[in-house]
Each structure stands twice: as C-alpha cells, then as structure tokens.
VOGU-3710 file (C-alpha; in Angstrom, 3 decimals, decimal comma):
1> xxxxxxxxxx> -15,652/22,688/23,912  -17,326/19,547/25,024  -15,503/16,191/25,013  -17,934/15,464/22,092  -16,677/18,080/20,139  -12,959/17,272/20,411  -13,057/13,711/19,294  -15,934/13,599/16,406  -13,430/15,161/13,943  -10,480/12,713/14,926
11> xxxxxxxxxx> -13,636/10,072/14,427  -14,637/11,436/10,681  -10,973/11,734/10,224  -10,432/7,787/10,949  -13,653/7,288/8,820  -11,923/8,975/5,921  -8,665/7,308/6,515  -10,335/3,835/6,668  -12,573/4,621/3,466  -9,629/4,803/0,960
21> xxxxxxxxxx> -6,736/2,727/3,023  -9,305/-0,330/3,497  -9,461/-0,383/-0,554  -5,653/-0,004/-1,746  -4,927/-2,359/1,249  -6,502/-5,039/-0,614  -3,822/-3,994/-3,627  -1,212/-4,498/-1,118  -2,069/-7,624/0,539  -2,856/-9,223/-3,164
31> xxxxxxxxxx> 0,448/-8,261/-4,345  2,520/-9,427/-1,513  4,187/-6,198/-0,916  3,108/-5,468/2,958  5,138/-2,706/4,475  5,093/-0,457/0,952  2,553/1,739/2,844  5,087/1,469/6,139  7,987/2,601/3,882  5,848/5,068/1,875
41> xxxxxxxxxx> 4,779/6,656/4,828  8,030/6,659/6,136  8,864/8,373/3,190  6,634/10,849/3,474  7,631/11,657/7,304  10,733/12,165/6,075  9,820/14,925/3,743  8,110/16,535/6,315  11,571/16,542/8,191  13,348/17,875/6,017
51> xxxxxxxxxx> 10,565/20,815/5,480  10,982/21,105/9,433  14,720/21,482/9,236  13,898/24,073/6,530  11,659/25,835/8,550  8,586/25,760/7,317  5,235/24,849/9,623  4,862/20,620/8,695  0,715/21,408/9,880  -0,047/24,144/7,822
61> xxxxxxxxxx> 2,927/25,298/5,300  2,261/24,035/1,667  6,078/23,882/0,526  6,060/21,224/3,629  3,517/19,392/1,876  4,922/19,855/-1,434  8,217/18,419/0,425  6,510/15,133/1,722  4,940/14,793/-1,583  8,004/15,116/-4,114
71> xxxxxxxxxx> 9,909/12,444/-1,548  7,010/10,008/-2,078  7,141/10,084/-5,767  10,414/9,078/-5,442  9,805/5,914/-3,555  6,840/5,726/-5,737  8,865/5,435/-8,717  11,618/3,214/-6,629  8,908/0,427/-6,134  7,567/0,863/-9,782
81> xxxxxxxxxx> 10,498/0,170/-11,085  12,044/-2,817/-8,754  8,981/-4,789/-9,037  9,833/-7,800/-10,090  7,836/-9,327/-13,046  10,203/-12,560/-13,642  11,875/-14,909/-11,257  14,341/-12,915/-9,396  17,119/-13,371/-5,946  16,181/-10,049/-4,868
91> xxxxxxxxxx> 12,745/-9,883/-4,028  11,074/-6,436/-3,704  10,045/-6,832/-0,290  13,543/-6,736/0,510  13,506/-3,650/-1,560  10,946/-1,881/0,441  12,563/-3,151/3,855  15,674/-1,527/2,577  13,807/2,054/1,565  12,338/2,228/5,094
101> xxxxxxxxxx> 15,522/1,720/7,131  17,352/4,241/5,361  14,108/6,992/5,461  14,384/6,565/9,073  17,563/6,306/9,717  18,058/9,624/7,579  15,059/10,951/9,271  16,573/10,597/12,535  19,700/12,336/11,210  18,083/14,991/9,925
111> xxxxxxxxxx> 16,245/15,983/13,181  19,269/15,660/15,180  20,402/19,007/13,746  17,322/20,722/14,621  15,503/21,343/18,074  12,808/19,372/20,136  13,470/16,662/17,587  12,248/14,021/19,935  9,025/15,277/19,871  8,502/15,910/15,956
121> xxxxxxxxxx> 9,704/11,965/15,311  7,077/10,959/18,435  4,184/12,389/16,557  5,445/11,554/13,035  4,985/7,776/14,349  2,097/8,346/16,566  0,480/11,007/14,708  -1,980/13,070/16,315  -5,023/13,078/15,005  -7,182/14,547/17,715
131> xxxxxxxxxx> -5,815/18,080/17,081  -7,059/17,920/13,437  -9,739/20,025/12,276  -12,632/20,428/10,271  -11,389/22,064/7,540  -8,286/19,482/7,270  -11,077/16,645/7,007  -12,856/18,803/4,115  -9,934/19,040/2,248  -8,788/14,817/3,059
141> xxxxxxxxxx> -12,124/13,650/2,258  -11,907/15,920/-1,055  -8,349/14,478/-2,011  -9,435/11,077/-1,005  -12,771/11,207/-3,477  -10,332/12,384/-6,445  -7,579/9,206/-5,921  -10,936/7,068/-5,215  -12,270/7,871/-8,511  -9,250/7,587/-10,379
151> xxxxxxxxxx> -9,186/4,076/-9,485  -12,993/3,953/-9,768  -12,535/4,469/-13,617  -9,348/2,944/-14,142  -10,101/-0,479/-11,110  -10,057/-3,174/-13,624  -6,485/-2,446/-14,750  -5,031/-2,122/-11,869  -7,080/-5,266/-10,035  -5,762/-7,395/-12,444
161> xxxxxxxxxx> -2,577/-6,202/-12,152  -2,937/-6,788/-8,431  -4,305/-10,199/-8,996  -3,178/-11,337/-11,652  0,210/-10,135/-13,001  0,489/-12,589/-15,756  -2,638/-12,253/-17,607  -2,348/-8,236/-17,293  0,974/-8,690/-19,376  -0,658/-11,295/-21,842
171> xxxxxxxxxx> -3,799/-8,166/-22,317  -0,201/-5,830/-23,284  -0,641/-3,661/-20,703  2,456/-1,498/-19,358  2,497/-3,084/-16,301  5,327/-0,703/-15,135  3,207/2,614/-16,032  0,448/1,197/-14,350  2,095/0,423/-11,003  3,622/3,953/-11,354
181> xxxxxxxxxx> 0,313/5,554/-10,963  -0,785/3,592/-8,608  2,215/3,934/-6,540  1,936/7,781/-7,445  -1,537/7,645/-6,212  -0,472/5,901/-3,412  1,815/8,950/-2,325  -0,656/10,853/-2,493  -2,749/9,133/0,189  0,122/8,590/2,113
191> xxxxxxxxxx> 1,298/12,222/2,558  -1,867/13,373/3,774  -2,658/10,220/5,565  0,862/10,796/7,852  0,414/14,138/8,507  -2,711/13,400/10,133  -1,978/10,521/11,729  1,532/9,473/11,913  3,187/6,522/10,347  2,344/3,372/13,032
201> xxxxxxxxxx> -1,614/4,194/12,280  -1,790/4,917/8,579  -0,018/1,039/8,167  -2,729/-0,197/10,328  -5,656/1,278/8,309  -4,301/-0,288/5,123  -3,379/-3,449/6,444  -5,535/-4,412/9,498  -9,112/-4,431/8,394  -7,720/-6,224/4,646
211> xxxxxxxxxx> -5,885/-9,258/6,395  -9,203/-9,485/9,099  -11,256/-9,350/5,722  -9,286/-11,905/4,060  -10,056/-14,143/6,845  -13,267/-14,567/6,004  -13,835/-14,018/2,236  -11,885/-13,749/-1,330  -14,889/-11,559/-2,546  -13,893/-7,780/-3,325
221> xxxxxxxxxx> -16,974/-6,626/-2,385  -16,971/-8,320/0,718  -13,649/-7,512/1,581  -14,370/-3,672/1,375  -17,308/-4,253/3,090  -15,890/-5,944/5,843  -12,881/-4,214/5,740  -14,924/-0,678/6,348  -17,155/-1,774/8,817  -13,845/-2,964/10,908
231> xxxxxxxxxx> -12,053/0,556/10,425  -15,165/1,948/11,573  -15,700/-0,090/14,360  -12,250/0,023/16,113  -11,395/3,784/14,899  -14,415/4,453/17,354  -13,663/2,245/20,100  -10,037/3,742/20,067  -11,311/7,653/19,992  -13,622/6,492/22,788
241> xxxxxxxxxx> -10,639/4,677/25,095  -8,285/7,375/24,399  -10,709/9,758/26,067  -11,894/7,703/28,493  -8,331/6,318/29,852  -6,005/9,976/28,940  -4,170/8,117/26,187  -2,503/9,287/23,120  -5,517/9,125/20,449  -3,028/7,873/17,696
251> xxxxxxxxxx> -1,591/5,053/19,780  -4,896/3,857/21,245  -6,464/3,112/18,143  -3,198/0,938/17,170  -3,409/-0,946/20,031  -7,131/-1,108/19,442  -6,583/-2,686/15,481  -4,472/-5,071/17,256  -6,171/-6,396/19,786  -9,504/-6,674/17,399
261> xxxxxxxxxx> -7,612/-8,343/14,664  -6,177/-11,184/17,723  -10,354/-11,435/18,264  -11,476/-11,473/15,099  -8,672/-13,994/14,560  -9,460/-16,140/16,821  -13,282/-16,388/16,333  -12,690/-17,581/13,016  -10,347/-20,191/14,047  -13,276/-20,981/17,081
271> xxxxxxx> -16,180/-21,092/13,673  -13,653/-23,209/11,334  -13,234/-26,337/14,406  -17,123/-26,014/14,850  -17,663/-26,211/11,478  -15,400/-29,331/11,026  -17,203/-30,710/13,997
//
C-alpha cells in the first residue's frame, strides 16, 4: 500500500470526528462543563477495559462495545442528574473532575490484573487512528449522521438549554430529560469516538476548534463553520507530520490542535491591538 493509502482513512476518520465533536463542543463550552467529554471518554475507555479483562477483542467484539456503551450511560445519567439548576457549593465541574479520576484510577486497576496492560492504556489515551479502516469510517460516519439528526430536529431545545438555562425552564421544559439525551447522545459519540482515537484526541476535537471559534465570533453558524474548517485543517497537517516525522498519528495531531490554537490565539490578540490602534 502506498503512504497515500494508509493515512486518507485516518484523514476521513478525523473529518468525521471533527464534523459532529466541533458541534456538541459548542454545547460544552456554552454550558461551562469542559472536561465532560474528557470524563465521558474516560468513561468509555474504561468499559473497554473491563471488556479486555473479560476477554473479548476491544477493535472488533460487539459485547466490548456494548461494554463501553452501558458505562457511558451511566456517567451520562451521573451528569444529568448533578447538574446544577440553582445556586449550589458543589459545582458540577467538580463533579465531572471527580468521575474522571476515579474511571482512571479504576481503569488502571483493572488492567493491572491483565497482560501488556501498558500498552492497552497507551492507545486508550493516544488512540490509534491510522490502523482504522474503511469500513469502521462507514459505520462512524453512519452513527454520527443518526446523533446529528437527532439534534438536527430536536437543536432548538437543547440550544437553549445550552444557552440559556433559565428561559428553557420558564418555556416548562424538563430540563433534566433533556440533558439526559443529550448526555445519552453524547455517549454515544464518545464510545465510538475513543475507540478510534483514544481519549487525549477525542477532548481536543470537541474543545479545540469551539474555544478557537469563540475567539472570533458568538454566531452559531460561524462557530461551526470555523470550528470545521479548523478540525479540518490541523487533522491534515497532523496525518501529514506524523508520516513525515515517524510519529504516533494520534499524538501528532494533539500536539498539532495545540500549537494552532497558541497561533490562532495569538493572531487575534495581534488583529484586536491593530484594531485599537
């Protein structure tokens, strides 16, 4: 196979990724619970340990997937449930913090009583999306168009629930239902998303290109926009330095989010003291 061949499917595979991660990111940013998709994911790794332990294959077994998916609807329903929709000590960050710790931590556990553990938590943070597939992109980009049109048909109740918490409750909605399905959704994103490409990239793809977005606009529209054509952008550039340099494909394109949010960051701050000048 020629190097072309190897990394276009990673590439579609970040497209996909970026696609639905770039949208629920803005949910996440808007309702000031950042690491959910870090602790999700986490989460979801953690399933996938277990169905290691268990023995089944975490690439291609679907109990293992069931596995990772029954643990995220349980943090799904944990961070449904502990939002907090009065003043409260506790806030739910501190929740999620919490959530991720111990899925680690019990993660870690878990692996120490099987074999060549240190390489199964490697790629469950790393990921390793350059040995994925076409047929595993068929089926993501399938599961991804389902969860995008659920919130295609159902986006103004949960934007304004993102939004604007207080006039969703004044409209009587069930503002705890709601942010069950979403979080439920969510999981579902998540458990593919990790499986594919570990836990350190999925968090970037939600959070990166949102908070580089946000720099520049409060428009929706031009948040996704912006927010895709980033994803796009640095999945590519970090497919094409992981080839170029022998790096890990996963890692590369972290360190490539990074280093174009620090740019993107600081051309905007370069624009806003020209434009005061």
């Amino acid at each position: 196979m020629t190097a072309f061949q190897i990394l276009l499917p990673a590439f579609v595979a970040s497209l996909i990724l970026t696609g639905i991660h770039a949208y629920l990111g803005v949910h996440v940013v808007e309702r000031g619970v950042i690491f959910v998709d870090l602790s999700l994911a986490q989460i979801a790794a953690l399933g996938l340990t277990v169905a290691y332990l268990v023995g089944y294959d975490v690439h291609t077994s679907v109990s293992a997937y069931l596995f990772s998916l029954g643990f995220t609807f349980v943090g799904a329903a944990i961070f449904a449930f502990t939002r907090a929709h009065r003043k409260t000590r506790i806030p739910q960050e501190a929740i999620i913090g919490i959530v991720y710790a111990v899925s680690a931590a019990v993660a870690i556990l878990v692996m120490s009583k099987a074999t060549q553990e240190t390489e199964h938590l490697k790629e469950m943070l790393v990921g390793n999306i350059l040995s994925v597939g076409w047929n595993e992109v068929g089926e993501t980009a399938v599961l991804y168009a389902l969860i995008g049109a659920f919130h295609f048909v159902f986006r103004k109740r949960f934007l304004l629930i993102s939004m604007n918490e207080a006039e969703a409750q004044r409209q009587g909605l069930n503002v705890r239902l709601w942010d069950l399905l979403f979080y439920m959704s969510f999981g579902f994103v998540v458990t593919s998303s990790v499986a594919i490409a570990g836990v350190l990239l999925v968090f970037c793809f939600l959070i990166v290109p949102s908070v580089a977005a946000m720099l520049f606009t409060e428009r929706l529209g031009l948040r996704l926009a912006i927010g895709w054509g980033m994803g796009a952008l640095v999945s590519a550039a970090g497919v094409a330095l992981s080839f170029l340099l022998d790096l890990p494909t996963g890692a590369t394109i972290v360190a490539t989010f990074g280093a174009a949010l620090l740019l993107v960051a600081a051309y905007r701050v370069v624009a806003h003291r020209n434009a005061l000048a």
